[in-house]
C-alpha positions as CSV (number, residue, x, y, z in Angstrom):
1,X,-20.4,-18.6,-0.3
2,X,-17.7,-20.4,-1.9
3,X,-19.5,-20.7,-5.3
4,X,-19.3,-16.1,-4.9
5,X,-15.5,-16.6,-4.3
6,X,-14.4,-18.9,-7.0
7,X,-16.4,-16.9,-9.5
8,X,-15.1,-13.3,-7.7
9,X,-11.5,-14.9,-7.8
10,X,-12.1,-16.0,-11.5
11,X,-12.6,-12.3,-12.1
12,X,-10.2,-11.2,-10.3
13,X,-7.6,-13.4,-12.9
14,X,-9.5,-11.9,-15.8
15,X,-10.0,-8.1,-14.5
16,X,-6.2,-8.0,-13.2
17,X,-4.5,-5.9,-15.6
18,X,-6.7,-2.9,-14.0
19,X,-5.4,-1.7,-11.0
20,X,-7.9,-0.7,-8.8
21,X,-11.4,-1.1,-10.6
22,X,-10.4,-5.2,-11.4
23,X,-10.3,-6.2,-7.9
24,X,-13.6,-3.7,-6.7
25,X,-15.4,-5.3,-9.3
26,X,-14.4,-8.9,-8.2
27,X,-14.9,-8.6,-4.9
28,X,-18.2,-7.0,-6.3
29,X,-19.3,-9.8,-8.2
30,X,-18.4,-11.9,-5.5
31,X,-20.7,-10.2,-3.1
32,X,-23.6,-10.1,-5.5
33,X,-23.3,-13.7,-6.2
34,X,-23.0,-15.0,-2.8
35,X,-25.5,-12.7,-1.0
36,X,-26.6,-12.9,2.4
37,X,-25.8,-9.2,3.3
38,X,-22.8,-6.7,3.6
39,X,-21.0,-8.8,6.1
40,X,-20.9,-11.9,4.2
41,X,-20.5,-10.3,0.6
42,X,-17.4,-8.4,2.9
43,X,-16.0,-11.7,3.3
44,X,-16.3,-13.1,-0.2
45,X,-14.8,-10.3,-1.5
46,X,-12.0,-10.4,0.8
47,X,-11.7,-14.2,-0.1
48,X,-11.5,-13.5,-3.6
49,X,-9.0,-11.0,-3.6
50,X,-6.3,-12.9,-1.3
51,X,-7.1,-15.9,-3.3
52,X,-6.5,-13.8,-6.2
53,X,-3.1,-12.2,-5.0
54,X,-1.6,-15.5,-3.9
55,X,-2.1,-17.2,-7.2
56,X,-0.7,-14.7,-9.2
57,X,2.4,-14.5,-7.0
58,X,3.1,-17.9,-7.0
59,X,2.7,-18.0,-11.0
60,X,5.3,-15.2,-11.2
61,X,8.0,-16.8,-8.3
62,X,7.3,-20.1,-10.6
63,X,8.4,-18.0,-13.7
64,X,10.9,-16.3,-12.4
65,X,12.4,-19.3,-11.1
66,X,12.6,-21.2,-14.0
67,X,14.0,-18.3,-15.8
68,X,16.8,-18.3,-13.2
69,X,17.1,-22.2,-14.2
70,X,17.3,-21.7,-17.6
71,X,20.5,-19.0,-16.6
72,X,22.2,-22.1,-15.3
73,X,22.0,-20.2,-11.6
74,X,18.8,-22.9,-10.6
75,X,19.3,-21.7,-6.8
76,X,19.6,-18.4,-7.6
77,X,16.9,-18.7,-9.3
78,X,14.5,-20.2,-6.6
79,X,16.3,-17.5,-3.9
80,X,15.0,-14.8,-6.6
81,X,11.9,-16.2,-7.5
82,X,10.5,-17.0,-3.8
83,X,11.4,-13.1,-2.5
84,X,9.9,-11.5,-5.4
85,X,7.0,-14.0,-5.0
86,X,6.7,-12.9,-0.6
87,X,6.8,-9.0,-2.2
88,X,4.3,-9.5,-4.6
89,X,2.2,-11.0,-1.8
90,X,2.6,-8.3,0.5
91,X,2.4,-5.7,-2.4
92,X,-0.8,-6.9,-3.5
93,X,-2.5,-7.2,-0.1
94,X,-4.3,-3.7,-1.6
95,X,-6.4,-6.7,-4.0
96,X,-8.2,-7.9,-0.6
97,X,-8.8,-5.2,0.7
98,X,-10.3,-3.4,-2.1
99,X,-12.2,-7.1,-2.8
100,X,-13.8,-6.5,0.8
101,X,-15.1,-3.0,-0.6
102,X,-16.1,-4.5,-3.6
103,X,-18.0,-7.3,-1.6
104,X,-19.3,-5.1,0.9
105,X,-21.0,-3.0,-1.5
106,X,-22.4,-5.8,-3.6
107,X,-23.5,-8.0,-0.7
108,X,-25.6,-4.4,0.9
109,X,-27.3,-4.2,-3.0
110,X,-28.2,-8.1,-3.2
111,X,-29.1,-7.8,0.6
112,X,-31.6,-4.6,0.1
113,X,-33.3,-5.8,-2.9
114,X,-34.2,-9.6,-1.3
């Protein structure tokens, strides 16, 4: 299983500039790779997609935080950076749940045709 979520979170990085399709088709791939039936493709996909949200959220508060450094405001900057980080999390909660689709489905297909 955790071989299907680092490649569905992998995805997830690359197929992130699509909005809704990027994280299905993680949490997809993520399914199909780790197998075992809907339930457990569910769970990969859901893996991958949380996994997938918090990383990108903590690159952007890290950005955004050294931006507010670099503006000679470095607390500012860390205030700024950490809440747009927690919204970004909670914003992109959409990514695992869309991942458990994605999963869901794919796990059901590599789970009927074993």
């Amino acid at each position: 299983m955790l071989l299907g979520v680092v490649i569905g979170f992998v995805a997830m990085i690359v197929l992130s500039p699509l909005p809704i399709l990027g994280p299905i088709l993680a949490g997809f791939v993520a399914g199909v790779i780790c197998g075992g039936g809907a339930v457990k493709g569910l769970k990969a996909g859901f893996l991958a997609g949380i996994l997938g949200a918090l990383i990108i959220a903590f690159f952007v508060a890290i950005g955004v935080g050294f931006m507010g450094a670099i503006a000679c405001r470095p607390i500012m900057g860390t205030i700024l950076g950490g809440s747009i980080g927690f919204v970004i999390v909670l914003g992109s909660l959409y990514q695992g749940i869309l991942g458990l689709v994605g999963g869901a489905v794919g796990g059901a297909i590599r789970g009927s045709q074993s």
